[in-house]
N, C-alpha and C positions, 0 to 999 in steps of 0.2 A: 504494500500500500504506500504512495507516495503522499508527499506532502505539497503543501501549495508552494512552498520556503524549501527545496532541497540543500539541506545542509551538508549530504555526503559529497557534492558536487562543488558545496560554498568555497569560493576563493577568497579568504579569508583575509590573505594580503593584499588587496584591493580594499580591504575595511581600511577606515581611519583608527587612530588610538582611541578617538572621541564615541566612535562608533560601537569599536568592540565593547568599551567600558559601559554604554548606556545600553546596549543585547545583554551584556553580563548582567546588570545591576538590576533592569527589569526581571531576566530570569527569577534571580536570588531574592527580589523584592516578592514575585509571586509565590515561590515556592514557601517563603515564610509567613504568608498571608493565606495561601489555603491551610497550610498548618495552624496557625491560629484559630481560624475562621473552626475549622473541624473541630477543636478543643475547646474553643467558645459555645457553637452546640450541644457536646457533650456533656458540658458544664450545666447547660438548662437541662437537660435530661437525671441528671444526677437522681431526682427522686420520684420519678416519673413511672417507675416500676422495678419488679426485681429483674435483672440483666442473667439472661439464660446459659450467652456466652460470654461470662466474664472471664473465664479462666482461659478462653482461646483468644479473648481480644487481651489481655496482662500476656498471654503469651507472644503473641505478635509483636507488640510493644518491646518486650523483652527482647526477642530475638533481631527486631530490628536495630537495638539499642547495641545489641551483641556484634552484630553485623559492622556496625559504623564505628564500634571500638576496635575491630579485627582490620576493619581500612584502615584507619586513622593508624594504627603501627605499624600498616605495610608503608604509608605515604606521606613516613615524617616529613620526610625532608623535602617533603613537596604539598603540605596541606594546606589548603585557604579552601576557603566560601565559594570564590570566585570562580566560575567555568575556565577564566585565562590561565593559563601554566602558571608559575614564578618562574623569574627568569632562571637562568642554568639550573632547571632543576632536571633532575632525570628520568627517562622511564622508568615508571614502576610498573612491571611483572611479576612479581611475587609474593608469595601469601595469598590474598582472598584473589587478588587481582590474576592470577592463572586461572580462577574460573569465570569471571565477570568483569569487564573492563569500568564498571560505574557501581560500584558495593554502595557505598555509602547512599547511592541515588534511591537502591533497592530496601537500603537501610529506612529510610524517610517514606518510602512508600508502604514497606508492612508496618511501622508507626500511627502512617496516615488511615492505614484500614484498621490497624486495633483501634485506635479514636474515632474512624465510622460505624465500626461495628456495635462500639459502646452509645454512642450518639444513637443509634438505629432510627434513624430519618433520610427520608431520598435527601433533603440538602447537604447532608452530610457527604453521601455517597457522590453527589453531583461536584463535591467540593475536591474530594477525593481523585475524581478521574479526570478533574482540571491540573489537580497535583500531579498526577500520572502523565500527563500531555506534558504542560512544563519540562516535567526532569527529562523527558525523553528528549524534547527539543533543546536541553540544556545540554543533554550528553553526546550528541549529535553536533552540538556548537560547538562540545569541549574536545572532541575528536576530530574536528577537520582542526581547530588551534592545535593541537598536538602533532598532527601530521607536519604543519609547518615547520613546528619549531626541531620536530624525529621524524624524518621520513619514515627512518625504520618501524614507526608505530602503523604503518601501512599493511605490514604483515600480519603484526599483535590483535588489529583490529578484524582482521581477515578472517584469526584464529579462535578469536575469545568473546563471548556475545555482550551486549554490552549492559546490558542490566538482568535480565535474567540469567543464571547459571545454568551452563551445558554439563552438567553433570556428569557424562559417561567420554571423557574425553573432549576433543575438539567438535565445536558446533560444527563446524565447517573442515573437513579435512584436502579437500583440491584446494593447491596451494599457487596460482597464478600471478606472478608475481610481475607489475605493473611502472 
């Protein structure tokens, strides 16, 4: 399914500084606005009944929580908010990132459903799959910036999916190299 914005294609060095930094900051502006927005409903829900899957939505949470702790020590040396790289920083490969090239994106999104789940209202959910659209468009920005600055991340991305985990090896095993 394509997008109306293809980003695998975006030539990204034709962006301005100005440019990149206001795609980045929108991004990171939405993605922490439908998080909120979801935990602000939840919050009115708080006593609204008893919660049937609590113990699956605290799990979600947990595990996304687990997830973005397990990024954040594969990607010291390269962590920020921001979709743009820091400058000399380096491919990270390893740890969570051999199975998912965006953990942390995947991190924020089973968060975002333990918090719809608990909210249990369509806005919640509808807030939820705005969150979903966002990081996807966010990971998509933050892989053509990485190609630029690692060609070689042209392979990595080739090989490794980018927010859900390929589980049983590489998603993709023909290796066409471009």
């Amino acid at each position: 399914m394509g997008y109306p914005l293809n980003l695998e294609k975006l030539n990204v060095e034709k962006l301005s500084v100005a440019t990149r930094d206001a795609i980045a900051k929108t991004l990171v502006a939405i993605q922490f606005f439908m998080l909120a927005a979801i935990a602000i409903v939840g919050i009115t829900k708080v006593h609204a009944k008893a919660h049937t899957y609590l113990g699956m939505e605290i799990g979600l949470v947990a595990l996304g929580l687990l997830i973005i702790a397990s990024a954040g020590v594969a990607l010291r040396p390269s962590l920020r908010i921001s979709p743009i790289p820091k400058d000399n920083s380096p491919l990270i490969e390893n740890g969570i990132y051999r199975r998912v090239r965006h953990p942390m994106y995947l991190g924020v999104i089973l968060i975002g459903c333990g918090m719809a789940g608990y909210a249990d209202s369509w806005i919640s959910w509808i807030l939820e799959l705005v969150l979903i659209i966002d990081l996807n468009i966010k990971a998509r920005f933050e892989d053509a910036l990485l190609r630029e600055i690692h060609p070689e991340s042209m392979h990595y991305q080739m090989h490794v999916s980018r927010i859900l985990p390929c589980m049983s090896g590489s998603c993709r095993t023909n290796c066409i190299s471009q």
